[in-house]
Each structure stands twice: as C-alpha cells, then as structure tokens.
N, C-alpha and C positions, 0 to 999 in steps of 0.2 A: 504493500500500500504506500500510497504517495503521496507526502503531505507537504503544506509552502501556503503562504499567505502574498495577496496579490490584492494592492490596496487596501491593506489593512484588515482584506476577509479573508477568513482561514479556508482552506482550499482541501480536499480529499478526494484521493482518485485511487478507487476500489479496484484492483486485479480486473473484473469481470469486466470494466469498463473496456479494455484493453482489448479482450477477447469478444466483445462485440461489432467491434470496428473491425476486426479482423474476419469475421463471419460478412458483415454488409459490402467489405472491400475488397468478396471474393479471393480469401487467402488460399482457394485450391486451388489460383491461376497463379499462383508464386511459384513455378518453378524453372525459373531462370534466374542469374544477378539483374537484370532490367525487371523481371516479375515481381522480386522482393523487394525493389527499392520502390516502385509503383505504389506497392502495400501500403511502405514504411510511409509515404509520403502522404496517402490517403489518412492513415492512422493521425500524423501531425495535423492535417487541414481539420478533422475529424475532431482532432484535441480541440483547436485553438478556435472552431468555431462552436462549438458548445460550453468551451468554455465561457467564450462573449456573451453566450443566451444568456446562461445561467449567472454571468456579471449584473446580466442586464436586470435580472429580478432582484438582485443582492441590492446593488448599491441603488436602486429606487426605493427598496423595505427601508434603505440606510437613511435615504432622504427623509423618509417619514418618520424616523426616529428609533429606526429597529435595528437590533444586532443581529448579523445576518451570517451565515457560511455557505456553504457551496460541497456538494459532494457529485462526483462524477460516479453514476454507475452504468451495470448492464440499459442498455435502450436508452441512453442518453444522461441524464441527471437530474439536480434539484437544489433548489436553495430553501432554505429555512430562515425563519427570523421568526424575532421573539421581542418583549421589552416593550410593545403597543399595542393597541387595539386599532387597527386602520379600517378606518372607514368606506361605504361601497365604492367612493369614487376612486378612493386610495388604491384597494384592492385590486380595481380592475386596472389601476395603470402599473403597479407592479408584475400584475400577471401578464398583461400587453405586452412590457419593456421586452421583458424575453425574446419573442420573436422577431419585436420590431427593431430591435438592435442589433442582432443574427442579419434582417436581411437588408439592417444599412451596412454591415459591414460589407455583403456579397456585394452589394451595388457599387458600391467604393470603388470594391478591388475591379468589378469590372468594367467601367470608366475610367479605372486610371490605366487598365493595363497597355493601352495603344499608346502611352504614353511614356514607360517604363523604358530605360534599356536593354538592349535584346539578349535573350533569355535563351539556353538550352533546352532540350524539349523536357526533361526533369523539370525543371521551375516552371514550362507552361503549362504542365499539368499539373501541379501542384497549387498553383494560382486556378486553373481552369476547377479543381476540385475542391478548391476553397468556395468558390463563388455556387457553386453546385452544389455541397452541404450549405451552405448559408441560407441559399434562398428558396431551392427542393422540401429542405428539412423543416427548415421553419413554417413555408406555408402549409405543410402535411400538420404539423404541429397545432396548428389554428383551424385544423378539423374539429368542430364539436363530438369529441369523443373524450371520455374520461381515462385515463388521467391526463390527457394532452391539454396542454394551454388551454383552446378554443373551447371545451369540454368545462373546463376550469372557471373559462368568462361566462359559457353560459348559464353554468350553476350559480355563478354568484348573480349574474342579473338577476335569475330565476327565482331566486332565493329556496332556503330549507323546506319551504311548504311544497313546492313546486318542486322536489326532489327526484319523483316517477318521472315528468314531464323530462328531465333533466337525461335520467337514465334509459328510456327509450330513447331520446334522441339519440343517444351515445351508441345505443345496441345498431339500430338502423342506419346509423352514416357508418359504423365502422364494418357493418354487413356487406354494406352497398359499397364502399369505397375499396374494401379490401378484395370483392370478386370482379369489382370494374377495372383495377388493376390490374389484376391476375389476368384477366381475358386480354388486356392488352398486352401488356409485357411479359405473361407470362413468372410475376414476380412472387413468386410462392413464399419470399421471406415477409413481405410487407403483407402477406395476405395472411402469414401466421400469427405477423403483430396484433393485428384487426382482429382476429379470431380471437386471442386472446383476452382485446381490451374488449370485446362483446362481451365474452363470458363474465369479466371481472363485472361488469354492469348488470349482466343479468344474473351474476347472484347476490350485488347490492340491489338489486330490486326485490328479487325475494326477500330478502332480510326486511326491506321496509314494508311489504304487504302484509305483515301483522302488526304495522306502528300506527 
C-alpha cells in the first residue's frame, strides 16, 4: 500500500487499485517490451487522472470546511471528509467537482497538445490516454447509477424519501447502459461493472421494501 499526502490530503493507494488498471488496460496484450510499456503508461494516465477526480471532491469538502482524504481502490476510488454538515447545494458541488475536474483536465491536455513539442509515439499515447481516461471515464461516471457520481447527485437531489425512485433509476440505466455497450463494442468488462452496480441497487432496494 501506498501512502503520500498531496496538498495537505492524505492520499492511499490500495494494491487492488493497481491490479485494476491492469485488467481495463488489457494486460494480456503485454507481451512485448512496447506491450509492457503501453501498460505501464496506461497505469500512470490511469493514476494521475483519478487521482484529479478524486482531488477534485477532496479539496471542495476542504472549501467547505471539511477534513478530507482520498483513497484509491479497485474500480476507481473515493474521498471522504468529515468535521461539517454541508448543505444540499454544498453536496452537490463536491460530488460534481469530481468529474468536472477529470474532464477539465482531458480538455486541457487536448488543446494544448498541437501545441506541445514533438513527442515520441510513447508520450503521444500517453497524453492521447490521458485525455481518454479523463473525459471517457468521467462522463461514464455521471451515469445515474449508484455508486457513480451521477447516481450520487441524483440521490441527493432526490433526497432519503425518494430513495426506490433513486435505486431503480440506478438498476435500469446500468441494465441498459451496460448491454448497449456490450452490443457495440462488445465490452464485457464495463458490462460486468453495470451488472454488478445493478445488483448492489437491487439488493438496496430490497433492504428498503420493509422500511
């Protein structure tokens, strides 16, 4: 495990996180020295742009007066904060920050890349994989699906009452999103995430049909 503070938030980056970036970044096409560095390089873009999300939730909890950390895991990560009670407007722009700082960073980089000095094909894929996590990931992320972001806003608009409304929504975009992918690209790994975050919702939903 790997631990470092970066702007004053304490930072954790869990084994597993490692070993999922290596599953999405196709590590069974590693096997050449160009295969592995391709990897390695995905893994970095992979780092340093979820790490920004997750900044991006941190130091806006910080704004509002909260102590916040950052842990990186398997499917991505999360930040936590503690120390306030923030309010609905508050809420929803700390959970925004996240993605919408991920896809200023892609935007950035790919604006400024015609602009850059000329780069080996390493670095322009490394930059071209930057900007492809940043702004791929983040809008997937801003699906209404729990636990994603988007999922996250809707609950809170929704509020506690409206918690069913919340979690079907969850169940049926990540139904629908995860077989409308699959039929295109044939992407069986994002179609297992969806299956998964279904199921987490529909057995929060059960759990709430006796409340």
């Amino acid at each position: 495990m790997i631990r470092f503070s970066i702007f004053a938030i304490p930072v954790r980056v869990e084994p597993f996180f490692w070993i999922t970036l290596l599953i999405v970044g196709r590590a069974d096409f590693a096997d050449s020295p160009d295969g592995i560095l391709k990897i390695a390089l995905f893994m970095v873009a992979g780092f340093i742009s979820i790490l920004v999300h997750e900044l991006g939730h941190a130091m806006t909890a910080r704004k509002f007066g909260a102590y916040s950390e950052i842990t990186l895991q398997a499917f991505g990560g999360y930040a936590t904060y503690s120390g306030v009670h923030l309010t609905l407007p508050q809420s929803l722009a700390v959970t925004a920050a996240g993605p919408l700082v991920q896809i200023l960073l892609g935007g950035l980089i790919f604006f400024a890349m015609p602009y850059l000095p000329p780069l080996n094909e390493p670095g322009k894929e490394f930059l071209a994989d930057l900007v492809w996590i940043s702004v791929v990931w983040a809008l997937l992320n801003l699906l209404p699906v729990l636990p994603l972001d988007g999922g996250r806003l809707l609950e809170t608009l929704l509020g506690p009452k409206n918690i069913k409304i919340t979690l079907w929504v969850s169940i049926i975009t990540a139904i629908g999103a995860g077989v409308w992918m699959y039929r295109k690209n044939e992407d069986i790994l994002f179609l297992l995430f969806m299956g998964m975050f279904a199921w987490q919702s529909f057995q929060a939903l059960k759990e709430n049909q006796w409340r």
